[in-house]
C-alpha positions as CSV (number, residue, x, y, z in Angstrom):
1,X,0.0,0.0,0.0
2,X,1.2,3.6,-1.1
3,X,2.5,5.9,1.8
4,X,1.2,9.4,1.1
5,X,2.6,11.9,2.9
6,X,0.2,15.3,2.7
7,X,1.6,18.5,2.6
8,X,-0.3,21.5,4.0
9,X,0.8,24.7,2.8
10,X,-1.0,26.9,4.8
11,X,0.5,25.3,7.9
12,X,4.0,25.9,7.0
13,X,5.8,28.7,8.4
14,X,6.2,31.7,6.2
15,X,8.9,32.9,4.0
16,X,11.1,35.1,6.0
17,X,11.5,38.6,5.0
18,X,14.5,39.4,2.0
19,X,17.3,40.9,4.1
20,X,17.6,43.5,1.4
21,X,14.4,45.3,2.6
22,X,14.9,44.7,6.2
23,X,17.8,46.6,5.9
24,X,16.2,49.1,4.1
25,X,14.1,50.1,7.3
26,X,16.5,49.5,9.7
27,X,18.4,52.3,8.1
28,X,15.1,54.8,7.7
29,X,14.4,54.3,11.0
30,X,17.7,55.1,12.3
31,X,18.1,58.5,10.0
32,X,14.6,59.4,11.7
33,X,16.3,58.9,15.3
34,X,18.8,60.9,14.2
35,X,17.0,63.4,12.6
36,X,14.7,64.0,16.0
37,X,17.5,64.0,17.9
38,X,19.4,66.5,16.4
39,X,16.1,68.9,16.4
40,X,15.9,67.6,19.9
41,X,19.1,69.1,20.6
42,X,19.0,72.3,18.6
43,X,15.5,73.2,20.3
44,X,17.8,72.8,24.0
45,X,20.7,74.9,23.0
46,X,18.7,77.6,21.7
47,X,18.4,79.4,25.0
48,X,21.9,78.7,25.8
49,X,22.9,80.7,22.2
50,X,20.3,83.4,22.8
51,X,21.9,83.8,26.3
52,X,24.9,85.2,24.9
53,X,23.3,87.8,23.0
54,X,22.3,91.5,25.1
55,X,18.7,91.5,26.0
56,X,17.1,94.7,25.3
57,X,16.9,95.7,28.7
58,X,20.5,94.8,28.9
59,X,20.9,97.4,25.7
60,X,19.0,99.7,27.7
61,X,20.6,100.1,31.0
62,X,24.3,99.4,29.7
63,X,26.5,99.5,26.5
64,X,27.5,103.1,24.7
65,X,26.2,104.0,21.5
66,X,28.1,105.4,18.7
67,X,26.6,108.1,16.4
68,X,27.4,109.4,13.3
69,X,27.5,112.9,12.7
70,X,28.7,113.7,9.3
71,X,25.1,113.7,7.5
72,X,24.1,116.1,10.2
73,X,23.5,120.2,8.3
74,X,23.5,123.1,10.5
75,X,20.5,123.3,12.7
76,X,19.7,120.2,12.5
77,X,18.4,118.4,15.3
78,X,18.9,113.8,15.6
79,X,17.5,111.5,18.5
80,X,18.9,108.4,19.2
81,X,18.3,106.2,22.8
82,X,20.5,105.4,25.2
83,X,20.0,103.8,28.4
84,X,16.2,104.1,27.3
85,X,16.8,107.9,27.4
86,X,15.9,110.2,24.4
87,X,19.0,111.7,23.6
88,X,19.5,114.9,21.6
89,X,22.2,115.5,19.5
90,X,21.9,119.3,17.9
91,X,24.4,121.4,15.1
92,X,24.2,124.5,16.2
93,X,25.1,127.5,13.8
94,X,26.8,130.0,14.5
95,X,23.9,132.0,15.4
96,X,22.7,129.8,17.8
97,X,26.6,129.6,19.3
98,X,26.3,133.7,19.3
99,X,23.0,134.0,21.2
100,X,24.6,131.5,24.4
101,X,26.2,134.6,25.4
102,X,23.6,137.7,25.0
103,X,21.3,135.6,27.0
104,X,23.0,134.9,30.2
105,X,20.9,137.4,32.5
106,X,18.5,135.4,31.9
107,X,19.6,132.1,32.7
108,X,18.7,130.0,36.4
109,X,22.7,128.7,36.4
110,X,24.4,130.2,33.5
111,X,27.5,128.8,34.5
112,X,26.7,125.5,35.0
113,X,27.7,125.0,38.8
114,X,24.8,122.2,39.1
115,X,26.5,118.9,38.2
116,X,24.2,118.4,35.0
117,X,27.2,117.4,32.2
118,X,30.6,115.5,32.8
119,X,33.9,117.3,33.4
120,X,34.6,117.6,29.4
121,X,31.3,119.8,29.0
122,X,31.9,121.8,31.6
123,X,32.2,125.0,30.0
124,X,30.2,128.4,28.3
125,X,29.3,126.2,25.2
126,X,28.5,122.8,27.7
127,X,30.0,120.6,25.0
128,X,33.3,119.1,24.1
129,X,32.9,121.1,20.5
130,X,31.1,124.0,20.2
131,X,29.0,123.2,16.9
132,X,27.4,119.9,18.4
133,X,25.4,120.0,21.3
134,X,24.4,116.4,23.1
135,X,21.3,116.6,25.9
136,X,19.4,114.4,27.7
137,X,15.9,114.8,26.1
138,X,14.0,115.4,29.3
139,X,12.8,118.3,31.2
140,X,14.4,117.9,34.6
141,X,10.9,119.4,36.2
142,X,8.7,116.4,35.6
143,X,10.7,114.6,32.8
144,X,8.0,115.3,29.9
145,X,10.1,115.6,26.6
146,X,10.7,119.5,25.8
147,X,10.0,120.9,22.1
148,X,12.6,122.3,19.6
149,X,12.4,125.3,18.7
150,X,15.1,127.0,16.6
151,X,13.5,130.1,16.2
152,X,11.5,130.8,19.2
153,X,9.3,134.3,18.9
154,X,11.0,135.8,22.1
155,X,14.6,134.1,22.2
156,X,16.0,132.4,18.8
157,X,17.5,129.2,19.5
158,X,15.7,127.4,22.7
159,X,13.7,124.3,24.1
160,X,10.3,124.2,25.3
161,X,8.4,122.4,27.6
162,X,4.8,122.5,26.7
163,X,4.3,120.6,29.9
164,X,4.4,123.5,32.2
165,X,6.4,125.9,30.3
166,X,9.9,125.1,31.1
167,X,12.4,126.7,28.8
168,X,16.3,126.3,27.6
169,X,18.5,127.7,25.7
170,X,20.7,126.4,23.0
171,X,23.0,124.9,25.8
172,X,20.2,123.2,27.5
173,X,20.6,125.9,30.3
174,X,17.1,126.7,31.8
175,X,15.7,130.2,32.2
176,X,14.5,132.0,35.4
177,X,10.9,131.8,36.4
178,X,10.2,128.6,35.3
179,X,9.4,125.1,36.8
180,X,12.3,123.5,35.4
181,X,15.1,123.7,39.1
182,X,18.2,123.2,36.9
183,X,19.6,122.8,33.3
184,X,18.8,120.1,31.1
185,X,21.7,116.8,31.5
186,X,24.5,116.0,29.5
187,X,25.0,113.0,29.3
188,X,29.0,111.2,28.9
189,X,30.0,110.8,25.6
190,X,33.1,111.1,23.4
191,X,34.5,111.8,20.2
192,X,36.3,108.5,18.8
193,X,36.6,109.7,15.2
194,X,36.2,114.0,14.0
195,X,32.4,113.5,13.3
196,X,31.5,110.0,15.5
197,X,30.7,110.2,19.0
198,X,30.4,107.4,21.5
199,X,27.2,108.4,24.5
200,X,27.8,106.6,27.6
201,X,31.6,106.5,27.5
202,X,33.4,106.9,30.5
């Protein structure tokens, strides 16, 4: 009698996988670890990067700022910040330079004795040169932000606090009879080149 020996195929095990393909995925999934990973670590170094850069308060309470003058035209007038400070830069003409001295009777502390601008300002023109001017933009009554006005009705050349009526001449010196107690500030600065100046060097 025949031996027949049956063969099932859906019993039998099945093929395994071609190694081709299996190493196919092994290597997309090991490029997509890597991938993540490397996000992963970009997203926990940002802070540690944008740590080294000045924050803006940092910009506002610290480094100097350099300013360049060489566009500016006579009787013109540029604000830039420092310290979160508006700060005035003015070229005077030589009007304006002429007028310091007609108007002295009329100033609170013509002669700057109040401590109001650093050692290299301290003199008739409160400035290091004559033809640029550099003032703290605020009124030292209240701190509003005075007006400029070249060509005032009663005294050419001044500043104007529509606040309370504070006003200051072309040297930021304040006149008598008004709210403001003392002349406007100058604040440090520097020439580094003939028509660049540094505000806030020491």
């Amino acid at each position: 009698m025949a031996d027949y020996t049956s063969i099932d195929l859906v019993d039998q095990p099945a093929t395994p996988p071609s190694s081709s393909l299996e190493i196919h995925r092994n290597r997309l999934l090991l490029n997509g670890v890597r991938v993540l990973g490397g996000v992963g670590a970009l997203c926990a170094l940002t802070p540690f990067i944008a740590s080294w850069n000045p924050t803006d308060a940092t910009k506002k309470t610290g480094g100097p700022v350099q300013v360049d003058l060489s566009q500016m035209q006579p009787g013109q007038k540029m604000t830039v910040e420092w310290r979160g400070k508006p700060i005035w830069i003015i070229r005077r003409t030589p009007a304006m330079l002429a007028q310091l001295e007609q108007d002295e009777q009329l100033l609170r502390d013509p002669e700057s004795r109040e401590q109001q601008q650093p050692q290299a300002a301290q003199n008739h023109f409160r400035s290091i040169k004559p033809e640029y001017l550099v003032l703290v933009g605020l009124c030292t009554h209240l701190g509003c932000s005075p007006v400029y006005k070249p060509n005032g009705e009663a005294i050419p050349g001044r500043f104007f606090c529509p606040c309370h009526g504070s006003q200051f001449d072309m040297a930021g010196r304040v006149y008598k009879h008004v709210p403001a107690p003392t002349n406007l500030e100058v604040p440090p600065y520097r020439f580094i080149q003939e028509h660049v100046i540094e505000i806030g060097a020491i």
